[in-house]
DSSP file (Angstrom, degrees, kcal/mol; ACC not computed):
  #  RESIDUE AA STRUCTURE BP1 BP2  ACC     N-H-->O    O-->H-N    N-H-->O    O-->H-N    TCO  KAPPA ALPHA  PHI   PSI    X-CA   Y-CA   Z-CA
    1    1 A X     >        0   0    0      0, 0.0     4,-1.9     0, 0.0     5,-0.2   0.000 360.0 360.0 360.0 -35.1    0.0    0.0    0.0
    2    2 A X  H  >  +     0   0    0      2,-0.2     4,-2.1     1,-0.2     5,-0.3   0.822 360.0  49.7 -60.0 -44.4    2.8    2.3    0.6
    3    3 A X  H  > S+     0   0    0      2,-0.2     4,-1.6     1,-0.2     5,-0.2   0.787 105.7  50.4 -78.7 -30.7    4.0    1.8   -2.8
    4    4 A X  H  >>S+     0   0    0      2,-0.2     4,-2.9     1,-0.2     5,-0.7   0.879 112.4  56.1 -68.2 -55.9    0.7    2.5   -4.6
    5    5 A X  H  X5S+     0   0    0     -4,-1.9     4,-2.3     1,-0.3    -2,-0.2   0.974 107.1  46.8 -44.7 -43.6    0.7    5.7   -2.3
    6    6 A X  H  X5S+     0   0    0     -4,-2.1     4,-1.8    -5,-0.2     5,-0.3   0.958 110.9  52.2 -81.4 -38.1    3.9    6.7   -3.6
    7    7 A X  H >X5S+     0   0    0     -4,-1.6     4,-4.5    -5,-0.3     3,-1.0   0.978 105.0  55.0 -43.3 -64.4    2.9    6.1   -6.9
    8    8 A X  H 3<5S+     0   0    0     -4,-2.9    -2,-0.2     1,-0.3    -1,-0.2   0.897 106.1  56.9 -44.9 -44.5   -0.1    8.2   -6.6
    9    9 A X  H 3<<S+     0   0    0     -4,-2.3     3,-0.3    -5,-0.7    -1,-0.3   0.930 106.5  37.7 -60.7 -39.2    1.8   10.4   -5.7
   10   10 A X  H << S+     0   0    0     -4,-1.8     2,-0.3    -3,-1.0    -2,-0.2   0.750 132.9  29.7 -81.5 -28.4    4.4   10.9   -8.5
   11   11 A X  S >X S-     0   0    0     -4,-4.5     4,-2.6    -5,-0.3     3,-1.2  -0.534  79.8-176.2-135.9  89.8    1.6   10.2  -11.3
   12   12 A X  T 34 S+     0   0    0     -3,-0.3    -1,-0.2     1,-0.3    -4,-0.1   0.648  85.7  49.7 -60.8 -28.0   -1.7   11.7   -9.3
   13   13 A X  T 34 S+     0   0    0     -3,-0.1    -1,-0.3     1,-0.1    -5,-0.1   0.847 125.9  12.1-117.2 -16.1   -3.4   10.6  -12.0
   14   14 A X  T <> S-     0   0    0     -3,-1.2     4,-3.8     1,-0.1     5,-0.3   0.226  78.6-175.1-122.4  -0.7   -2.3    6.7  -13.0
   15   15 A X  T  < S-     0   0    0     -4,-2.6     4,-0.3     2,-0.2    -1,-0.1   0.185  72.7 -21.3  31.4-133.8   -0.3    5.6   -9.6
   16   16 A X  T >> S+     0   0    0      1,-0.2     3,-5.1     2,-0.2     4,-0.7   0.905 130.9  72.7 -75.8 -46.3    1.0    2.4  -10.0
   17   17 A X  H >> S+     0   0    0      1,-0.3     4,-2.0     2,-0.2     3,-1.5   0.816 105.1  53.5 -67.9 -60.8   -1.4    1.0  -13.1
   18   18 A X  H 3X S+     0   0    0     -4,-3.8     4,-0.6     1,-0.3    -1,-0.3   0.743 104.1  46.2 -57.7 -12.2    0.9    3.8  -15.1
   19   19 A X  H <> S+     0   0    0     -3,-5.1     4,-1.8    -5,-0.3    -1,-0.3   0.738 116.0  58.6 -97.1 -15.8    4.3    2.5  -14.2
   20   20 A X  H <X S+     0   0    0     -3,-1.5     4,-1.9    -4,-0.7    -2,-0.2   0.849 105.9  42.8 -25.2 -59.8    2.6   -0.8  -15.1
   21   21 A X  H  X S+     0   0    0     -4,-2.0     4,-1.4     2,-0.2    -1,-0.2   0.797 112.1  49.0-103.2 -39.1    1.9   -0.1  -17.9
   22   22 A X  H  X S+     0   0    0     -4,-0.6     4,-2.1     2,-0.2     5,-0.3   0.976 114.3  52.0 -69.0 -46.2    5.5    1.9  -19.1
   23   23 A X  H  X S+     0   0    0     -4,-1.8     4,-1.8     1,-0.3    -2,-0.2   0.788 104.9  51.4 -68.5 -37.3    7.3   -1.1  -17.8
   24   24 A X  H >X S+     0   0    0     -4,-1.9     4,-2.5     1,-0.2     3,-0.5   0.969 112.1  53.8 -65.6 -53.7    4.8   -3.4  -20.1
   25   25 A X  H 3X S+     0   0    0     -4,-1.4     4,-2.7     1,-0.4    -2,-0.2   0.782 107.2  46.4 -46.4 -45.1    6.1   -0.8  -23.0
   26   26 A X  H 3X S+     0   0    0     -4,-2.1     4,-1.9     2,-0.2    -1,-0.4   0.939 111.3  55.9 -85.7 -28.4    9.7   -1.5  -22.4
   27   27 A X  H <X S+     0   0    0     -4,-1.8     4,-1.6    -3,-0.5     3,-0.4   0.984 110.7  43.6 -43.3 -64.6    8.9   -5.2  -22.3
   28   28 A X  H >X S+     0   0    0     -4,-2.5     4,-1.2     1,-0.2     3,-0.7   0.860 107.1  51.5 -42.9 -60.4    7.6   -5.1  -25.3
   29   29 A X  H 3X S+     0   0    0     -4,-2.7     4,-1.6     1,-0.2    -1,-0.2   0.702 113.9  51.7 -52.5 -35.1   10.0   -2.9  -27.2
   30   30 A X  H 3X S+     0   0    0     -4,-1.9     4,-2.0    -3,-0.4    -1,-0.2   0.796 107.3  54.1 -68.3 -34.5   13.2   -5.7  -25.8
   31   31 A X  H <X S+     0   0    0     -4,-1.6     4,-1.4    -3,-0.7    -2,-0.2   0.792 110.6  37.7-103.0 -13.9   11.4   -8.2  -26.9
   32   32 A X  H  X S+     0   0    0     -4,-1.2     4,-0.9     2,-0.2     5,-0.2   0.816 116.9  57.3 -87.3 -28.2   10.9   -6.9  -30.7
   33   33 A X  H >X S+     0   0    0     -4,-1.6     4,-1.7    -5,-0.2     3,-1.3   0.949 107.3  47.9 -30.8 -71.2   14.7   -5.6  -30.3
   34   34 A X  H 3X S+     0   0    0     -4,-2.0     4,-2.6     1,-0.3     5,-0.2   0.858 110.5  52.8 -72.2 -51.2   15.5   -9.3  -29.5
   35   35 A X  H 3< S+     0   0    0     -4,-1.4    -1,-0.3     1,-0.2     4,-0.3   0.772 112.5  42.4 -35.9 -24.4   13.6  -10.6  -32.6
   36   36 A X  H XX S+     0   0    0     -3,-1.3     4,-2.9    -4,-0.9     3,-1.5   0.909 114.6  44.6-105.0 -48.4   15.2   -8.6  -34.7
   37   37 A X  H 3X S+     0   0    0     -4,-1.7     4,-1.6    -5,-0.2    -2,-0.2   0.774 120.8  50.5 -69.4 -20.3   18.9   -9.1  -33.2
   38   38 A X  H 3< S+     0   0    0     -4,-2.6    -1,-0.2     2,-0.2    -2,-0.2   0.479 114.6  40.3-106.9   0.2   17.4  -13.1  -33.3
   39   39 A X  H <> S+     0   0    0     -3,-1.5     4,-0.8    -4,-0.3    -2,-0.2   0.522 113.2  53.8-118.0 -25.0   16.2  -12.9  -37.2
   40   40 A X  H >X S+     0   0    0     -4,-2.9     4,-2.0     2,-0.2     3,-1.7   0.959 108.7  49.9 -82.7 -48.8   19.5  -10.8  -38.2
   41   41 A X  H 3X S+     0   0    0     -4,-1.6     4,-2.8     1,-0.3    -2,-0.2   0.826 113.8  48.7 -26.1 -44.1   21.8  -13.9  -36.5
   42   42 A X  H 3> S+     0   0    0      2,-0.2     4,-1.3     1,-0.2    -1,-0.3   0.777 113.0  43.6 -87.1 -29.6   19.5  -16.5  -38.7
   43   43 A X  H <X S+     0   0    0     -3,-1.7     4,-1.6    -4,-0.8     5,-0.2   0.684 117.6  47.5-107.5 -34.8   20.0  -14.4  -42.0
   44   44 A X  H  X S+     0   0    0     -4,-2.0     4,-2.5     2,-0.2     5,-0.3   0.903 113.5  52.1 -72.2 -46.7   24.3  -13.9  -41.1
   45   45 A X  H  X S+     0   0    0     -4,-2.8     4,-0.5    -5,-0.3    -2,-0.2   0.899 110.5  41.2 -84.8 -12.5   24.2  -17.2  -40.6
   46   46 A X  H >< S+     0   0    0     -4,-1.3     3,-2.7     2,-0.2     4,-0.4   0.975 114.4  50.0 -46.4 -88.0   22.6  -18.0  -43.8
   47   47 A X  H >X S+     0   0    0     -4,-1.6     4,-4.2     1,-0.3     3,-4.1   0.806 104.0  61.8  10.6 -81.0   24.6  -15.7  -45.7
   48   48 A X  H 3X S+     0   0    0     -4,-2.5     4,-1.2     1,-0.3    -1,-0.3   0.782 108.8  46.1 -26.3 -34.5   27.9  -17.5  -43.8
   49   49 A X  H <X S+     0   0    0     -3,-2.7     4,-0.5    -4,-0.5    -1,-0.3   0.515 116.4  43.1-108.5   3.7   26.7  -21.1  -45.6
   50   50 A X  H <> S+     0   0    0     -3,-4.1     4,-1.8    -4,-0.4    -2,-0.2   0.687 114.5  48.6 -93.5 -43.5   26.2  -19.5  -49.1
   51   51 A X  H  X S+     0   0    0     -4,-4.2     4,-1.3    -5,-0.2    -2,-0.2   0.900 114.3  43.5 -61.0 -49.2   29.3  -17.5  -48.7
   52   52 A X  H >X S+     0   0    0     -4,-1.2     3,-4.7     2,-0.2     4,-1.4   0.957 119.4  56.4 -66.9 -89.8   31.6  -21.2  -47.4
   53   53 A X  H 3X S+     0   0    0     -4,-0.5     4,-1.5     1,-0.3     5,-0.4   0.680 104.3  44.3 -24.0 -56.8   29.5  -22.8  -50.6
   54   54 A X  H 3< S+     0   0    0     -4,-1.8     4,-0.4     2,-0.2    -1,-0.3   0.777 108.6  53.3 -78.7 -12.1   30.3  -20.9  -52.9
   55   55 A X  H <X S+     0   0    0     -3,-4.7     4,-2.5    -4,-1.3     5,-0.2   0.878 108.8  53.1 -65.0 -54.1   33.9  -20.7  -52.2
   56   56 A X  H  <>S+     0   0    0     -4,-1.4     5,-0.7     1,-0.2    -2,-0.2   0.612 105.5  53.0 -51.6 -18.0   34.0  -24.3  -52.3
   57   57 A X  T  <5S+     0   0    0     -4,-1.5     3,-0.4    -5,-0.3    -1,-0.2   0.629 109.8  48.6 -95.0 -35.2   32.3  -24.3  -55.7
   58   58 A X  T  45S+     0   0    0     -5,-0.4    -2,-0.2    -4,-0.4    -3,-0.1   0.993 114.4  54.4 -83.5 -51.1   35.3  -21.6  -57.1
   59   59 A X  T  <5S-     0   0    0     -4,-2.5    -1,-0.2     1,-0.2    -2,-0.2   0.664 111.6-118.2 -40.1 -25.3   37.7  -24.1  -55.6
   60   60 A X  T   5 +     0   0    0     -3,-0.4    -3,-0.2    -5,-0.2    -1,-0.2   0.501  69.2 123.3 110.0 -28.1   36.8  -27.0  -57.1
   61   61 A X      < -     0   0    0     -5,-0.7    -1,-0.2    -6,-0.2     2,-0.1  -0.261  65.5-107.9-102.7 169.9   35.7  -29.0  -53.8
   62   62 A X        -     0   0    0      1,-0.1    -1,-0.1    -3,-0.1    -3,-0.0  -0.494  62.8 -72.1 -84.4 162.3   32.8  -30.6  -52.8
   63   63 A X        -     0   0    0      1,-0.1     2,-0.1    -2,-0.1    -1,-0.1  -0.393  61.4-118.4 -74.0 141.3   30.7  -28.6  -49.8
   64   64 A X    >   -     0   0    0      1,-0.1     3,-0.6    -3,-0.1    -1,-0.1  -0.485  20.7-117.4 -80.9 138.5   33.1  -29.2  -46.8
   65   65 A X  T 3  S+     0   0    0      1,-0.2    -1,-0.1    -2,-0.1    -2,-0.1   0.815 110.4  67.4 -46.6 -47.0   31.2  -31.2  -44.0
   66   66 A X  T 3  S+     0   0    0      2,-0.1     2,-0.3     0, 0.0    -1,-0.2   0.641  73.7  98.7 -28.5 -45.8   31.5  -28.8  -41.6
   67   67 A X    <   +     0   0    0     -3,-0.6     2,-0.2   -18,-0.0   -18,-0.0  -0.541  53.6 166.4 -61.9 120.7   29.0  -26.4  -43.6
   68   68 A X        -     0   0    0     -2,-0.3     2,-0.2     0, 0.0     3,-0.1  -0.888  37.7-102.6-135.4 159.3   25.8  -27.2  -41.6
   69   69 A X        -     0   0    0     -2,-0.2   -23,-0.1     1,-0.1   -24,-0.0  -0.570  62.1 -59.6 -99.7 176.6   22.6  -25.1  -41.9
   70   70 A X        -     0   0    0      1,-0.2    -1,-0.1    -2,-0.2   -28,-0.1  -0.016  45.3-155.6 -49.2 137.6   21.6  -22.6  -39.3
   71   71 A X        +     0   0    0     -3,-0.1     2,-0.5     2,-0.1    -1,-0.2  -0.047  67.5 104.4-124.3  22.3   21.2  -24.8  -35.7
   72   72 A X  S    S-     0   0    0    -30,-0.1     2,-0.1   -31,-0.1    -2,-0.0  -0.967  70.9-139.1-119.3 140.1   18.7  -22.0  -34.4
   73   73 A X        -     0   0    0     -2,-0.5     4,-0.3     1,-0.1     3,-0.2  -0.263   5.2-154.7-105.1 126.8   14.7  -23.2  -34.6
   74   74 A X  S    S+     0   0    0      2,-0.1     5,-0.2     1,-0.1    -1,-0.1   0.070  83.7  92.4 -84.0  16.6   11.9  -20.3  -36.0
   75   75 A X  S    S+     0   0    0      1,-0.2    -1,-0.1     3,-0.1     0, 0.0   0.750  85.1  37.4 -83.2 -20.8    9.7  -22.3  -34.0
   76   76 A X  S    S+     0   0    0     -3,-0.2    -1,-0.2     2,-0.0    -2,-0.1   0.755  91.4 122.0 -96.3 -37.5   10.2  -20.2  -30.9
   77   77 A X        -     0   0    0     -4,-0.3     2,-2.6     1,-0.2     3,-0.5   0.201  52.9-156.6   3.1  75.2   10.2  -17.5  -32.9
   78   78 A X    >   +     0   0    0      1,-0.2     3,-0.7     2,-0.1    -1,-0.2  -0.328  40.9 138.1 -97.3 108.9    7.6  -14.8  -32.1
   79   79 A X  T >> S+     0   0    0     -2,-2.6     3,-0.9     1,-0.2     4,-0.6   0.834  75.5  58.3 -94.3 -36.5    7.1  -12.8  -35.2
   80   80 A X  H 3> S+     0   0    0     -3,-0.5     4,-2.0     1,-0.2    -1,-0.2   0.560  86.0  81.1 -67.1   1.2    3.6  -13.0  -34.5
   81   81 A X  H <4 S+     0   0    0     -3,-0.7    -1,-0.2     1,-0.2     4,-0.2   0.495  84.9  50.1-111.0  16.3    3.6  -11.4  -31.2
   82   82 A X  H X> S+     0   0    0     -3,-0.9     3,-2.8     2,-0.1     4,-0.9   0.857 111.9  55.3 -76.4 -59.1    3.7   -7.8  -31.6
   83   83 A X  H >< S+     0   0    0     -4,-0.6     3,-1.1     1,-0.4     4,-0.3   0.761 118.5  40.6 -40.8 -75.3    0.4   -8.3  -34.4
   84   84 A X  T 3< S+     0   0    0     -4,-2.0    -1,-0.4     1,-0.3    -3,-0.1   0.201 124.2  27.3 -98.4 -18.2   -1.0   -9.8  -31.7
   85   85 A X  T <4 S+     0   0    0     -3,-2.8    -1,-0.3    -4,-0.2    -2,-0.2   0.135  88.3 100.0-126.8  19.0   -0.2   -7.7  -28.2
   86   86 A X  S << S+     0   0    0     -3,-1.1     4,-0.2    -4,-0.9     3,-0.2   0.725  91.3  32.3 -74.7 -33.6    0.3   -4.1  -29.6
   87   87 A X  S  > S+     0   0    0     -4,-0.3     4,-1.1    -5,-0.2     3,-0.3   0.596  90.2  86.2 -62.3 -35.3   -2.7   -3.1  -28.7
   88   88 A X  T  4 S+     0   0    0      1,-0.3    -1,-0.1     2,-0.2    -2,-0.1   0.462  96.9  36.2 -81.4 -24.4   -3.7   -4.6  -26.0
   89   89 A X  T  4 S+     0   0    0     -3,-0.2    -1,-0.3    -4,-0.2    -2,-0.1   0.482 108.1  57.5 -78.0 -39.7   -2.3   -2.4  -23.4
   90   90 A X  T >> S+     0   0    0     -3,-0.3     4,-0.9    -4,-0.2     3,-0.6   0.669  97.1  73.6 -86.7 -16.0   -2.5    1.2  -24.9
   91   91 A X  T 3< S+     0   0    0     -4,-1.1     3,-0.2     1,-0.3    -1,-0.2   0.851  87.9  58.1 -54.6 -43.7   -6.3    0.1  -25.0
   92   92 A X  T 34 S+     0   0    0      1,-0.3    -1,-0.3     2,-0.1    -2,-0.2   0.630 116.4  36.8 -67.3 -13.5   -6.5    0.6  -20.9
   93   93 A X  T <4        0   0    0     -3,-0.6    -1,-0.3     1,-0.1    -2,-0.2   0.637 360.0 360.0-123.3 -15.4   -5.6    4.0  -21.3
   94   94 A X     <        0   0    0     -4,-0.9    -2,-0.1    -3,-0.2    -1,-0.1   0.203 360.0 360.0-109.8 360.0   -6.9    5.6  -24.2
C-alpha cells in the first residue's frame, strides 16, 4: 500500500497502473529488439553457408562437412507477437 501511495503520488493521475503499464512498453519494445537481433543472427548465418558454398564451388571441392545449416529453430520465434499484443495495453488508457 505504501507503494501504490507513492505512486499516486508521483503520477496523481495513473499511480502504479501507469508505471505498469511503461514497464509493459519496455517489455515489449526488448522483446521486438531481441527478434530482430534473433532474425539478423538467422540471416548472417545463412549468408555464412552461401558464402563457405560458394567458395568451395570456385575451388573445385565438394561442400566441406563442416557447412551445416543454421542450428537456431523459428519455431520459438515470435514474429507474431507484436500483431497480436500491440494493442492490448494502450487500449486501458486511451
Amino acid at each position: 500500500m505504501v507503494y501504490e501511495a507513492n505512486a499516486r503520488l508521483r503520477d496523481p493521475v495513473y499511480g502504479c497502473a501507469g508505471s505498469i503499464c511503461q514497464l509493459q512498453k519496455q517489455v515489449s519494445d526488448l522483446q521486438a529488439q531481441l527478434a530482430k537481433a534473433q532474425a539478423e543472427i538467422v540471416n548472417m548465418q545463412c549468408q555464412q553457408a552461401n558464402f563457405m558454398a560458394l567458395i568451395c564451388m570456385e575451388m573445385g571441392q565438394s561442400t566441406p562437412q563442416t557447412i551445416s545449416p543454421p542450428q537456431q529453430s523459428l519455431d520459438n520465434f515470435p514474429m507474431n507477437y507484436l500483431d497480436d499484443n500491440i494493442g492490448s495495453w494502450e487500449t486501458l488508457w486511451t
